[in-house]
Legacy VTK file of the C-alpha trace (Angstrom):
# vtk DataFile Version 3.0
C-alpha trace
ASCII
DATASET POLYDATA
POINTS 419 float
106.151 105.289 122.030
109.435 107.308 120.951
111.191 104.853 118.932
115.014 105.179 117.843
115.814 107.745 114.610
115.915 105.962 111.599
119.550 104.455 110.534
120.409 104.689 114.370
120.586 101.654 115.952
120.997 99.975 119.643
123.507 97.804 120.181
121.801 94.986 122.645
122.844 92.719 125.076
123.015 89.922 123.085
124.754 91.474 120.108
127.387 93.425 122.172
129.688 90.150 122.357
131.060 90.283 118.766
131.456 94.312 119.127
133.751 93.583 122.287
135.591 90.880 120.046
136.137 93.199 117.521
137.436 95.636 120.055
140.026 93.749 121.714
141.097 92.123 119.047
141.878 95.436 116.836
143.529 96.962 119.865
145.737 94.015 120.965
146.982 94.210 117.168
147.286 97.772 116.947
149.292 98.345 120.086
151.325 95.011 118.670
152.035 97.796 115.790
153.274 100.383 118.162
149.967 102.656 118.353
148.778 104.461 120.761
144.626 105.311 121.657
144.159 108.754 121.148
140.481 109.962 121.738
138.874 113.132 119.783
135.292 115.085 120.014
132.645 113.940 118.013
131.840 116.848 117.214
133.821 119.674 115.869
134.211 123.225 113.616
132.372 122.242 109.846
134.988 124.579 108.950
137.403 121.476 109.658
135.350 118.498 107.883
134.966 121.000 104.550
138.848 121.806 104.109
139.972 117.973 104.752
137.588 115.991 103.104
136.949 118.355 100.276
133.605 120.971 99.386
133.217 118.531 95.888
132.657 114.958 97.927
129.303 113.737 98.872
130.470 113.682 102.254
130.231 117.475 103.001
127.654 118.211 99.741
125.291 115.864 100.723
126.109 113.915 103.837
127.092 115.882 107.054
125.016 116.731 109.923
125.315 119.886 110.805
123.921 122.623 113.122
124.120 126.355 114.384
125.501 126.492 118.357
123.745 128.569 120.632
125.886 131.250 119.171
125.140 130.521 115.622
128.723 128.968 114.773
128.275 125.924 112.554
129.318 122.673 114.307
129.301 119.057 111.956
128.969 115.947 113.929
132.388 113.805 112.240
131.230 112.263 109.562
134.995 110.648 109.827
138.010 110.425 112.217
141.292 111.290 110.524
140.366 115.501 110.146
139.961 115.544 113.932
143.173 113.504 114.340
144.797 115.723 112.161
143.432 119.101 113.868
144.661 117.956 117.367
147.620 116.281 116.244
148.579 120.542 115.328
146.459 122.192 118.193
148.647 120.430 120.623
151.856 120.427 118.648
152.302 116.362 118.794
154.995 116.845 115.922
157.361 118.427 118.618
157.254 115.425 120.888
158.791 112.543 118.595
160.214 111.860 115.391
157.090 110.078 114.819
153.665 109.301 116.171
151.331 106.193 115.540
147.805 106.750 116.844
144.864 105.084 117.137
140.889 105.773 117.896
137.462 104.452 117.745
134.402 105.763 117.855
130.850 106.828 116.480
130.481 108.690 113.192
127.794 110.594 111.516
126.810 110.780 107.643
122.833 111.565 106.467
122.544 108.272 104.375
120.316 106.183 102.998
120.088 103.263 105.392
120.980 99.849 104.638
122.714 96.702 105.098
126.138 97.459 106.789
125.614 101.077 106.146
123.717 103.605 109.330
123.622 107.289 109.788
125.622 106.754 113.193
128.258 104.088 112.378
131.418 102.980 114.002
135.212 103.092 113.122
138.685 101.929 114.514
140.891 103.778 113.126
144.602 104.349 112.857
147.395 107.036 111.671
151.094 107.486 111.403
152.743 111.204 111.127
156.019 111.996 110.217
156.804 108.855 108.220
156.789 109.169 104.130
158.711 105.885 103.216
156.890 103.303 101.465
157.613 100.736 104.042
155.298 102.392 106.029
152.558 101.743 103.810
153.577 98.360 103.682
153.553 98.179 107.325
149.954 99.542 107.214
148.603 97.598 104.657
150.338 94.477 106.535
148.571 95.689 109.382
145.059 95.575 108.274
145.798 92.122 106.682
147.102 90.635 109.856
143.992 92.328 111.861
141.557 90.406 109.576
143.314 87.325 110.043
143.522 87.697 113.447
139.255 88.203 113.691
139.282 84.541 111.559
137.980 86.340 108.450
138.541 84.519 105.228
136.776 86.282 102.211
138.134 89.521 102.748
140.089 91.549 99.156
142.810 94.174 99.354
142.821 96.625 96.494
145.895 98.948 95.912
146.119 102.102 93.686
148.027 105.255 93.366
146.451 108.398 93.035
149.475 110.298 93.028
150.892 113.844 94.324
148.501 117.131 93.981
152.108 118.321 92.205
152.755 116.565 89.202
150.690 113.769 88.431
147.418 114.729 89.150
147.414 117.759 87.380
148.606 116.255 84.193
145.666 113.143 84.711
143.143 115.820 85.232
143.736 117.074 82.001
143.888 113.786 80.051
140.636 112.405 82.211
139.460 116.128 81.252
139.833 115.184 77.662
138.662 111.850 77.710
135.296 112.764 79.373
134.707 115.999 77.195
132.901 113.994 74.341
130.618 112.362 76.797
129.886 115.218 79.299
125.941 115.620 78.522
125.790 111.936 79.666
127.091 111.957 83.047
124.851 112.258 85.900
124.036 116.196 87.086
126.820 115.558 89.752
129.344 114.402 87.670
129.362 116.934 85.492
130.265 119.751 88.159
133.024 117.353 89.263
134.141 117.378 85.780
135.350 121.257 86.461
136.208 121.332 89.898
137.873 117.540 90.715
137.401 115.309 87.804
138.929 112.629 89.768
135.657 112.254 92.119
133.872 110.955 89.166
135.875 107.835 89.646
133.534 107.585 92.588
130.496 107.771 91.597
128.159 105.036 92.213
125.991 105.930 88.864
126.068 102.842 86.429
125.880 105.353 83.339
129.040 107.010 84.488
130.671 103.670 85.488
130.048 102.776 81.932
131.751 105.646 80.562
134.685 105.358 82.592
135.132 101.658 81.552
137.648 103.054 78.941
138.999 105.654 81.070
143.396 106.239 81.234
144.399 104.823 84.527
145.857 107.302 86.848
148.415 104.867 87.524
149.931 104.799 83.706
150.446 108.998 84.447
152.121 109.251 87.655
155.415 110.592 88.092
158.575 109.205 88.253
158.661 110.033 92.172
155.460 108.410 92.684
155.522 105.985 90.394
159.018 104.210 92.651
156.895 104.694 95.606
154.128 102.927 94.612
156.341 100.122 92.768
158.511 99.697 96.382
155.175 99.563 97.905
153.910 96.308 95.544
157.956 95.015 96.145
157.280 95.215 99.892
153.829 93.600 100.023
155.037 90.745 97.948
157.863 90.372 100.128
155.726 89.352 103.326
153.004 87.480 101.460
150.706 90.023 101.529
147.900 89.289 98.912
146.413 92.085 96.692
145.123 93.429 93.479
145.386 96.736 91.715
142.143 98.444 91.634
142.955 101.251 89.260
140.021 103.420 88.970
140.203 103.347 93.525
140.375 106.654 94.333
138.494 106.427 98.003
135.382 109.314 98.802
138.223 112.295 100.476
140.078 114.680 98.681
143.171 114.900 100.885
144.632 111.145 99.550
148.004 110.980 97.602
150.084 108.410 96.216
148.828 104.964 98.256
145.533 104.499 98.514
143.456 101.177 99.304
140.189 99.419 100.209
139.360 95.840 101.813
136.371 94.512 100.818
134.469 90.991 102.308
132.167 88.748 100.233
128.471 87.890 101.115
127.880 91.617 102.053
126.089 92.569 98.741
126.628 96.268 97.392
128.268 97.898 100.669
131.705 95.258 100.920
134.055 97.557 101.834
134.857 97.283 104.853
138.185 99.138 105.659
140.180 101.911 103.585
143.007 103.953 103.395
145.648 106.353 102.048
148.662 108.538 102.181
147.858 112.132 102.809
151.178 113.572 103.388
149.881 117.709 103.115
146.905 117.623 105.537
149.094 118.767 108.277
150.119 121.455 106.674
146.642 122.467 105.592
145.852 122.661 108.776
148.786 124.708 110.115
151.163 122.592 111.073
154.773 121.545 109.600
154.891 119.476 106.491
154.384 116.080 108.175
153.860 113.291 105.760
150.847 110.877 106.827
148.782 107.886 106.353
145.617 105.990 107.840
143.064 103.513 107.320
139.855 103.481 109.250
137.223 99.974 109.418
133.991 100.026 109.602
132.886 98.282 112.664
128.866 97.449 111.335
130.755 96.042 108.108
133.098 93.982 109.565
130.456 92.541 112.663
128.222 91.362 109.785
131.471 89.691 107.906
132.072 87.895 111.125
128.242 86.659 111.786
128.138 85.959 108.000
131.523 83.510 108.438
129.689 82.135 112.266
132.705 83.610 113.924
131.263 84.088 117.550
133.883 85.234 119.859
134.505 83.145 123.176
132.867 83.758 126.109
132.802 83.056 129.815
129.879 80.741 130.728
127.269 82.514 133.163
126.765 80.966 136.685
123.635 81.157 138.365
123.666 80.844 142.381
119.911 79.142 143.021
119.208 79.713 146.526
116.200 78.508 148.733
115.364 80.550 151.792
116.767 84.123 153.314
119.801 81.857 154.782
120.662 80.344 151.459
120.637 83.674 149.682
122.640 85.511 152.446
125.374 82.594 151.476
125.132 83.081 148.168
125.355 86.422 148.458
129.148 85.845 150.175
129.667 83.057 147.415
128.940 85.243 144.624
131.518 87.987 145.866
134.199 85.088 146.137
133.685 83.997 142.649
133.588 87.240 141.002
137.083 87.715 142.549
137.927 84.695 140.823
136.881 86.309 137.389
133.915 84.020 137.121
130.525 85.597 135.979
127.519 85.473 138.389
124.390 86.045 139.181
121.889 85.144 141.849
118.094 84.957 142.284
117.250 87.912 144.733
113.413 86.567 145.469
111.757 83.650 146.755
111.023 81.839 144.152
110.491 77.973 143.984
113.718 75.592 142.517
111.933 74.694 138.849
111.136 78.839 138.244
114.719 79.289 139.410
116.106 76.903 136.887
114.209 78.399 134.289
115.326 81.714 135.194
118.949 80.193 134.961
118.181 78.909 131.445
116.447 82.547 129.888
119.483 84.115 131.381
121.521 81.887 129.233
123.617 80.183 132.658
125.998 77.502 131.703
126.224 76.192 135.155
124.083 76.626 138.093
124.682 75.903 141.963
121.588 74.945 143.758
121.792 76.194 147.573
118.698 75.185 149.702
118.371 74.100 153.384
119.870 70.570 153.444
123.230 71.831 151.379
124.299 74.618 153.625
123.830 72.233 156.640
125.859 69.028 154.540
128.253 71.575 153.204
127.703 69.993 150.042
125.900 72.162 146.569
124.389 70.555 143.560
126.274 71.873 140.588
124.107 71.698 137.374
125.859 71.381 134.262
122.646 73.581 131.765
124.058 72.481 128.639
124.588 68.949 129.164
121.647 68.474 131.944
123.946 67.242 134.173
124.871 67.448 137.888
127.057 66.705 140.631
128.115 67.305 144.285
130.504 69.518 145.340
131.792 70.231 149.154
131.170 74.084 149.208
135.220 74.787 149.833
135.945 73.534 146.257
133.233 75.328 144.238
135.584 78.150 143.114
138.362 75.228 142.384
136.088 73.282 140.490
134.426 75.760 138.884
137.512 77.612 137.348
138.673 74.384 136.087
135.370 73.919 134.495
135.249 77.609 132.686
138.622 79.096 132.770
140.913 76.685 131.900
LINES 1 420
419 0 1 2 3 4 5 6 7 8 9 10 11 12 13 14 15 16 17 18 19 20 21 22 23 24 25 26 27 28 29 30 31 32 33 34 35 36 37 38 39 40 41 42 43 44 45 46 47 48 49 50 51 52 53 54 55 56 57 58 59 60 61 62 63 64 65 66 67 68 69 70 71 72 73 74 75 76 77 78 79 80 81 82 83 84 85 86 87 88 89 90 91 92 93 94 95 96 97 98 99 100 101 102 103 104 105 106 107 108 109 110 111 112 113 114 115 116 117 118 119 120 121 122 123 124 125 126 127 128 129 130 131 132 133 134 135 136 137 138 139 140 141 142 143 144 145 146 147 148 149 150 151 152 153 154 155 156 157 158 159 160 161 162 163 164 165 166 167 168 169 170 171 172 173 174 175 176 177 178 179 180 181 182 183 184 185 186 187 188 189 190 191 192 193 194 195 196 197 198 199 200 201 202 203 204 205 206 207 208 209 210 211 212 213 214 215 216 217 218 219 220 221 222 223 224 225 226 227 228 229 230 231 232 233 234 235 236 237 238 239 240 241 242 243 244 245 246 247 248 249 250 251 252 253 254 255 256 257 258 259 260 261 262 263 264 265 266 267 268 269 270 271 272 273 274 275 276 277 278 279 280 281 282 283 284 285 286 287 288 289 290 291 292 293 294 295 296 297 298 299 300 301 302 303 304 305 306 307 308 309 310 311 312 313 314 315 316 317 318 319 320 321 322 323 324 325 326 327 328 329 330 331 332 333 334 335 336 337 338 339 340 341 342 343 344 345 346 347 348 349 350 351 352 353 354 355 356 357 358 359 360 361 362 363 364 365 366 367 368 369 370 371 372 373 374 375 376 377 378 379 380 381 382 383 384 385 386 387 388 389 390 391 392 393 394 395 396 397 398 399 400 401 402 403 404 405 406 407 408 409 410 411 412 413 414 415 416 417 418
């Protein structure tokens, strides 16, 4: 039997509910926002993934999957959604059709991981990402954003973090040399990764997941005391802002998030009860990607959520989103069916969910059918109701029934689930 890769999962029937919830709910808030769905490729040039995200993360070292076309030019299936944003937000010139644009996307990723709890080699993200913006409101609007979402999905363990990780200009040069100097004395002890990074981007090692080096950096100068003055009245306006609207957070000062392209805001939102692997949504400011990528200096930022993260912070809470009960049309005999057949159609047009038996099958299986097809209601249509005009109407939950004239079973029933 072929069985699904590992750290690839199906999403089933019965599990699909919460997804939806998820769904709607981040898109009603997003478009509340003023974003717009844009959709990308899932796959796309490595080329793209190795400039963005940077040739030093784990991402692209260790984590990408990627393959030779036909033609032997290297594709990378996204291991995230803001490059590919960024890449058609220049292909098709978006800059040149409004002083700003907020879009939005969701999707499957890919990253070669081990897998765990809340973590899968094909995972899901909503995303979202303003261009053309560089005022620290806007990060306050984003950060507001992702705090009203979570509210909105009834989550109530969930952390922001905040940090800084400055401008590629000023302050991160000068922190590179002072983390640089800090480090030096302690270099044979970091792990074999970290001490490449030490060279090359210094500032990944703030991300490693090694307890040794998490150790060492316990002491570490915060990027945060050696930011310019620039950056350092962006980030304060940014704290001002948040306080203003209630917004709770903490400063996280060793947050630098897993991508190279970040400066000044960056952030993370992590839920309790989800072990090792909390985070479940993160951010920044990346105001040169743009023009990395060809386009006109275009200040932006995003966030992205995980979806897997946040669906086991909702079961974990017992938030179960609202659903429709399921009606089941029982019907006894060729006649009866050929009714229910109509009846079905009627009700479905009434945005009522139902189904029907299709065989001949006696009224108990029927009933049990109902019940393993999880019916809240179901009618009972046999000989002697289609010729007294009258259907049993079984309540499932309750074990209850009544009589209904078979003119008011869409009334009735709409009053029963809809309203």
């Amino acid at each position: 039997m072929i069985k699904a890769i590992r750290g690839v999962k199906d999403i089933l029937p019965s599990e699909v509910g919460i997804w939806q919830y998820l769904e709607a709910t981040s898109q009603k808030i997003l478009r509340n926002y003023g974003f717009s769905e844009f959709r990308v490729p899932i796959f796309e040039d490595t080329a793209l993934f190795v400039r963005s995200i940077g040739e030093e993360t784990d991402i692209v070292s260790k984590e990408m999957y990627t393959f030779p076309d036909r033609k032997g030019k290297s594709l990378t299936l996204r291991p995230e959604g803001t490059a590919s944003v960024v890449r058609a937000f220049v292909e098709h010139k978006l800059y040149a059709q409004s002083p700003y644009q907020k879009l939005y996307y969701q999707g499957p990723m890919f990253r070669y991981e081990r897998p765990q709890a809340g973590r899968s080699r094909q995972f899901h993200q909503i995303g979202a990402e303003v261009f053309g913006l560089a005022e620290p409101s806007v990060d306050a609007e984003m950060l507001t954003l992702v705090h009203d979402l979570f509210l909105k999905l009834g989550l109530s363990d969930t952390t922001l973090f905040l940090n800084s990780v400055g401008c590629p200009e000023n302050c991160r040069p000068q922190y590179k040399k002072v983390l640089q100097e800090f480090l030096r004395k302690d270099l044979g002890d970091l792990c074999p990764d970290c001490q490449q990074r030490y060279e090359k981007n210094p500032l990944r090692i703030m991300d490693c997941k090694n307890e040794g080096c998490q150790a060492k950096l316990s002491q570490a100068p915060f990027i945060l005391e050696h930011l310019c003055p620039a950056c350092q009245q962006h980030h304060q306006e940014v704290e001002r802002l948040l306080k203003l609207a209630g917004i709770p957070y903490r400063i996280n000062y060793r947050l630098v998030r897993g991508l190279d392209y970040y400066t000044r805001t960056a952030f993370e939102v992590t839920s309790t009860g989800l072990g090792a692997q909390n985070a479940i949504a993160g951010g920044g400011r990346y105001d040169h990607l743009v023009e990395d990528f060809g386009g006109p200096s275009t200040p932006a930022i995003g966030f992205a959520l995980g979806m897997e993260r946040v669906v086991l912070a909702l079961q974990g809470q017992g938030i179960a989103p609202k659903t429709v009960p399921l009606i089941y049309i029982a019907a006894l005999g060729q006649a009866a069916r050929e009714e229910a057949f109509l009846m079905a159609r009627a009700l479905r047009q009434k945005s009522l969910r139902v189904i029907m038996n299709y065989q001949d099958r006696s009224l108990k299986s029927l009933l049990k059918q109902a019940d393993q097809m999880g019916a809240g209601f179901s009618l009972i249509m046999g000989e002697n109701e289609l010729a007294s005009r009258r259907l049993l109407l079984r309540d499932m939950v309750h074990s209850m029934q009544e009589e209904v004239q078979m003119e008011d079973v869409a009334e009735v029933l709409v009053a029963k689930v809809l309203v």
